[in-house]
Structures are given as structure tokens and as C-alpha cells.
C-alpha positions as CSV (number, residue, x, y, z in Angstrom):
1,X,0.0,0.0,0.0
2,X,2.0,3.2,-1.0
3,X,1.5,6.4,1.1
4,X,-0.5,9.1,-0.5
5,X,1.3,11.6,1.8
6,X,4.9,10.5,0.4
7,X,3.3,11.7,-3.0
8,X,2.0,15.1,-1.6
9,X,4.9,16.2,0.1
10,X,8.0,14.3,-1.4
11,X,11.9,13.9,-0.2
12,X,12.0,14.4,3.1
13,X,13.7,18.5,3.6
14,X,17.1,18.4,5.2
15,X,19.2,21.0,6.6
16,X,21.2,23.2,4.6
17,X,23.1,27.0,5.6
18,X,20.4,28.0,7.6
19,X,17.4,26.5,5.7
20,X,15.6,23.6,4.6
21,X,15.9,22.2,1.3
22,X,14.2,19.5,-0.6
23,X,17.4,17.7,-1.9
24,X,16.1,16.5,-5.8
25,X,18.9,17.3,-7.7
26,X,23.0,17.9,-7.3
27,X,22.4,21.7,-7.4
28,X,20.1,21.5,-4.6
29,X,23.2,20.5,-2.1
30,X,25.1,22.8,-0.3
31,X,27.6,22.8,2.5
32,X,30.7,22.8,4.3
33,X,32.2,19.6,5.7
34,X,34.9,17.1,6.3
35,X,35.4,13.3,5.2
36,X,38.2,10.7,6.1
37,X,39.3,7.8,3.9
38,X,42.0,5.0,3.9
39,X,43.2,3.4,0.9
40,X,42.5,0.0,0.1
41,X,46.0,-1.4,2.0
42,X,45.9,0.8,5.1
43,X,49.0,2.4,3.7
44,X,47.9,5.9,4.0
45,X,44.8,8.3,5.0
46,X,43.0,11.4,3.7
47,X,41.3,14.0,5.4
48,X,39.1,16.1,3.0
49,X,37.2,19.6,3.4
50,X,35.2,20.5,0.8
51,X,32.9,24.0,0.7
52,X,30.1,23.3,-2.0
53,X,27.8,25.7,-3.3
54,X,24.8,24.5,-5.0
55,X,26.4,21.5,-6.2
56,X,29.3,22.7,-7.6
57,X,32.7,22.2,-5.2
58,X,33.9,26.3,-4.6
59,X,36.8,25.2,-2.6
60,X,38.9,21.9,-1.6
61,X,41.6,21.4,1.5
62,X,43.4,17.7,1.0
63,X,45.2,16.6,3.6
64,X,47.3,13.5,3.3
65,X,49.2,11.2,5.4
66,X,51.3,8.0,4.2
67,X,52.9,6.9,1.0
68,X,54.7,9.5,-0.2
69,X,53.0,9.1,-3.7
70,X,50.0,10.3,-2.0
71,X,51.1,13.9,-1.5
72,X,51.1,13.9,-5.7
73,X,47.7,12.8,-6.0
74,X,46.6,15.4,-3.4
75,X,48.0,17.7,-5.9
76,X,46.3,16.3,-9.2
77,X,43.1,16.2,-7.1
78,X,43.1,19.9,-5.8
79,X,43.2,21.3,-9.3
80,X,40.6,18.1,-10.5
81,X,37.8,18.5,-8.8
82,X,37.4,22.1,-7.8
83,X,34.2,23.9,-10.5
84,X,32.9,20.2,-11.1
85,X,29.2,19.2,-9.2
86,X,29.4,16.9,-5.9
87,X,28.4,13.9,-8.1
88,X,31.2,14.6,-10.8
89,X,33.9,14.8,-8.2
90,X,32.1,11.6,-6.8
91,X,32.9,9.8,-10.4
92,X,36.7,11.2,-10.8
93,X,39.1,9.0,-10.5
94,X,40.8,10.7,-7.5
95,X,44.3,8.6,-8.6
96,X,45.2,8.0,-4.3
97,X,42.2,5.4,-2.8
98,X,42.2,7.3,0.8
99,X,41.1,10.3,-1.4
100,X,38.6,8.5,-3.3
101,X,37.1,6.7,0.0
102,X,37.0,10.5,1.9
103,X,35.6,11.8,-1.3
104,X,32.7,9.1,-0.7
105,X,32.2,10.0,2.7
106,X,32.3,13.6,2.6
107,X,29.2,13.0,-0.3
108,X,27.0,10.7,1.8
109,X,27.5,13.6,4.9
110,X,26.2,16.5,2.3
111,X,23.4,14.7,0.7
112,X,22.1,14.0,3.9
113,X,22.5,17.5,5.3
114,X,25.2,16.5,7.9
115,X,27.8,19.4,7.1
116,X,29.2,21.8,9.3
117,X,27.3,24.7,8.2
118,X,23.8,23.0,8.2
119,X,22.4,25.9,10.4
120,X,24.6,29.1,9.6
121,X,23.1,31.5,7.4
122,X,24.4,32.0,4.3
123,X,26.7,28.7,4.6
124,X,30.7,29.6,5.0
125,X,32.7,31.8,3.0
126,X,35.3,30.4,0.5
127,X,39.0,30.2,2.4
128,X,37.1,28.7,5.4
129,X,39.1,25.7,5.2
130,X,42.3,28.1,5.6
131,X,41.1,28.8,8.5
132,X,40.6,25.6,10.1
133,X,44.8,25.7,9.6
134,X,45.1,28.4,11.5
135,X,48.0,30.8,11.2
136,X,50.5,29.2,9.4
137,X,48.3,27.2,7.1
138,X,49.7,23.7,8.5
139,X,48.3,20.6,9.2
140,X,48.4,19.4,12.6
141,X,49.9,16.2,12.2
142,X,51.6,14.1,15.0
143,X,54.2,11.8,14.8
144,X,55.5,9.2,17.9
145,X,57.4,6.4,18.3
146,X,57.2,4.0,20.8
147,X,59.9,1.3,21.9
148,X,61.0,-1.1,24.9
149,X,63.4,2.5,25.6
150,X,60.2,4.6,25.8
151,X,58.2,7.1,23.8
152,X,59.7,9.4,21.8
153,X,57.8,12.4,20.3
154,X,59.1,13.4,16.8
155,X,56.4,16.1,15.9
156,X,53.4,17.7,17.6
157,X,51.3,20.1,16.7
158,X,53.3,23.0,18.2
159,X,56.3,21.9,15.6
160,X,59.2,19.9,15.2
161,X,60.3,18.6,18.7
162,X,64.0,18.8,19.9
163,X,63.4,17.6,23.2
164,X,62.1,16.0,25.7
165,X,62.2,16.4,29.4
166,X,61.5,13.7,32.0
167,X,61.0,13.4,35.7
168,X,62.9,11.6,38.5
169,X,60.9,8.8,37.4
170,X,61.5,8.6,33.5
171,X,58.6,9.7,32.6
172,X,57.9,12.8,29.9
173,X,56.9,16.0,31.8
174,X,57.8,18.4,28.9
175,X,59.6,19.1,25.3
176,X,61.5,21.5,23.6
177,X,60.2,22.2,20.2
178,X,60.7,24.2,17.1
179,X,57.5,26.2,15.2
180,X,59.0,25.2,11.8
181,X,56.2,27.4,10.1
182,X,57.3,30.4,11.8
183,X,60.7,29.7,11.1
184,X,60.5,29.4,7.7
185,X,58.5,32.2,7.2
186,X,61.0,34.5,9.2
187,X,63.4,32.9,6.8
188,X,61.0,34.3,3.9
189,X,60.5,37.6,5.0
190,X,64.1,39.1,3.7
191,X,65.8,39.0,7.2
192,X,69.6,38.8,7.3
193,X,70.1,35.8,9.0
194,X,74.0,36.5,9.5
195,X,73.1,39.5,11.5
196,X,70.6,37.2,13.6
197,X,72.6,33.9,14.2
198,X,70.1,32.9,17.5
199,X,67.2,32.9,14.7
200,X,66.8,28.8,15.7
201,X,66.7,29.7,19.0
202,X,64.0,32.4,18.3
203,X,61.6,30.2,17.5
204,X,62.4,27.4,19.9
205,X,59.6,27.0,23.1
206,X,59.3,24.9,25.5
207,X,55.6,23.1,26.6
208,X,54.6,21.4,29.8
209,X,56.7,21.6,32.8
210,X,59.8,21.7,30.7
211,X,62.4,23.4,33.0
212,X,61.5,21.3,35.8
213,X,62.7,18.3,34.0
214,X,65.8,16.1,36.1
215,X,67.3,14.7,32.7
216,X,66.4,15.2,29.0
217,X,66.9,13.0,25.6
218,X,67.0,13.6,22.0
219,X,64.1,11.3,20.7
220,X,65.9,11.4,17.8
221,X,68.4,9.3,19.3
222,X,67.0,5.8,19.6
């Protein structure tokens, strides 16, 4: 027996920058939102953020960790995909799997209204994934190591770790790092470096209870 109301009033409306909307075709989808895939051997994973503006992809941040092949196909897919509708991008060949399996995900959150500017007016402005970066416009990406000799953190967000400070005990109560980005953008801005030889030491800081720290390693130093 088939539901004269289903007739009447059709798809079911979902929510969308601050409205409903009746999702019937790809133009009819809008949003702001994330989605995470692996590639088919675990080697690697992508994060993507895609801003989409009735149907058509206005802006893409790809974020890739793994195979070093990976990085490349990031690359390809940032100039791919961006001016093509949600369901092109969905049939590109996206060249890296993790990309392919986020760009899957990221569609079944935005045809069903789960994106992370369902209720702001207006949706979010193009360079909104920037800003998820923050200043520097780098991912936050860890890296650790663990081993019968103890963890040993290689990168945090904060930056490239020098490091570490333990307790009387062994145990890690601080680190010494290095904010790369910051770095490398002093290095950018024209600075003479040979009147400024401390510039390493510039952007060295120290988190946690650092100074209090009874011994300290190089984690780099297995």
C-alpha cells in the first residue's frame, strides 16, 4: 500500500546554511564539511574539506598522510575536482584510494545534510578551510614512536620537537620544540640571517613543565 502523503509532500527536507531544502537534484546540495578515507591497503589516509555551493565544489583542502605518492595525487586532485558538481567529483578517478574513500564519505554527509554549516546562514565563506589551519596554514599532524626504551615524540602540533624532558621517574613531563612554520616564514620575510645567528633559537619553546625536567633525551636518538 504506498502512502498518499509520500506523493504530496516528497523527499523528506534536510538542513542546509540556515534552511531547509528539498534535496532533488545535485544543485540543490550545499555545504561545508569534512570526510576521512584510507586506501584499500591501510597504507595511507586522507582527510578532506570540501565548501560546496549549490552543487558545484567552490573550494577543496586535502590533507594526506602515508605513501609519499599520495602527496602527488593530493596535488592532481586539488586542481581536479574544484568547479565540477558533488556527483562529478564523486565519479573522478581521484588517482590516491584514501582520497577516493574521503571523497565518498564527505558525499554521503552533504546529501544527507550533515555538514558543518547545516544551520549558519548564508553557509561559510570560500578560504574557510584556511582557516581551520590556522595561522600558518599547516596541518596538525603528529608523529610518535614508541619502543621497549620509551616514547619518543618526533612532531606535535606546536612543531618539530627537539626535546624532551623527563622526571625523576622517567617519565615525559615536557619538550622542547621548534614552530617550523614560523621559522620558515622569518626565513621568507628578507631577514639577514648572518646579523641574527640565535634565529633557531627564536623560534624554539618549551611546553609542559619543561624546565622542571631532572634529565632530558634527544628522541631522535634511539
Amino acid at each position: 500500500m504506498k502512502c498518499k502523503n509520500c506523493r504530496t509532500f516528497g523527499a523528506s527536507p534536510i538542513p542546509e546554511e540556515g534552511t531547509y531544502i528539498q534535496a532533488k537534484q545535485v544543485k540543490d546540495i550545499s555545504g561545508f564539511s569534512h570526510g576521512c578515507g584510507a586506501c584499500a591497503p591501510y597504507q595511507g589516509t586522507c582527510k578532506l574539506t570540501l565548501n560546496v555551493k549549490n552543487g558545484i565544489i567552490k573550494e577543496a583542502l586535502i590533507e594526506t598522510i602515508g605513501c609519499s605518492a599520495m602527496t602527488h595525487s593530493a596535488a592532481m586532485a586539488s586542481e581536479t575536482i574544484i568547479g565540477k558538481t558533488l556527483l562529478e567529483a564523486m565519479n573522478t578517478d581521484l588517482v590516491c584510494d584514501a582520497i577516493n574513500v574521503a571523497m565518498r564519505e564527505i558525499f554521503l554527509q552533504l546529501v544527507y545534510g550533515r555538514s558543518q554549516s547545516a544551520f549558519s546562514d548564508g553557509g561559510l565563506e570560500i578560504g574557510s578551510a584556511l582557516e581551520d589551519l590556522g595561522k600558518h596554514r599547516s596541518s596538525s599532524v603528529a608523529t610518535v614512536y614508541g619502543s621497549e626504551n620509551g616514547p619518543r615524540y618526533l612532531n606535535l602540533t606546536e612543531g618539530y620537537i627537539t626535546k624532551q624532558a623527563l622526571d625523576e621517574n622517567g617519565e615525559i613531563i615536557g619538550y622542547e620544540y621548534v614552530d617550523v612554520n614560523a621559522l620558515i616564514e622569518y626565513l621568507n620575510s628578507g631577514e639577514n640571517i648572518n646579523k641574527n645567528e640565535n634565529a633557531l633559537k627564536k623560534f624554539s619553546k618549551v611546553y609542559g613543565r619543561f624546565n622542571e625536567g631532572k634529565s632530558f633525551i634527544n628522541p631522535r636518538v634511539e
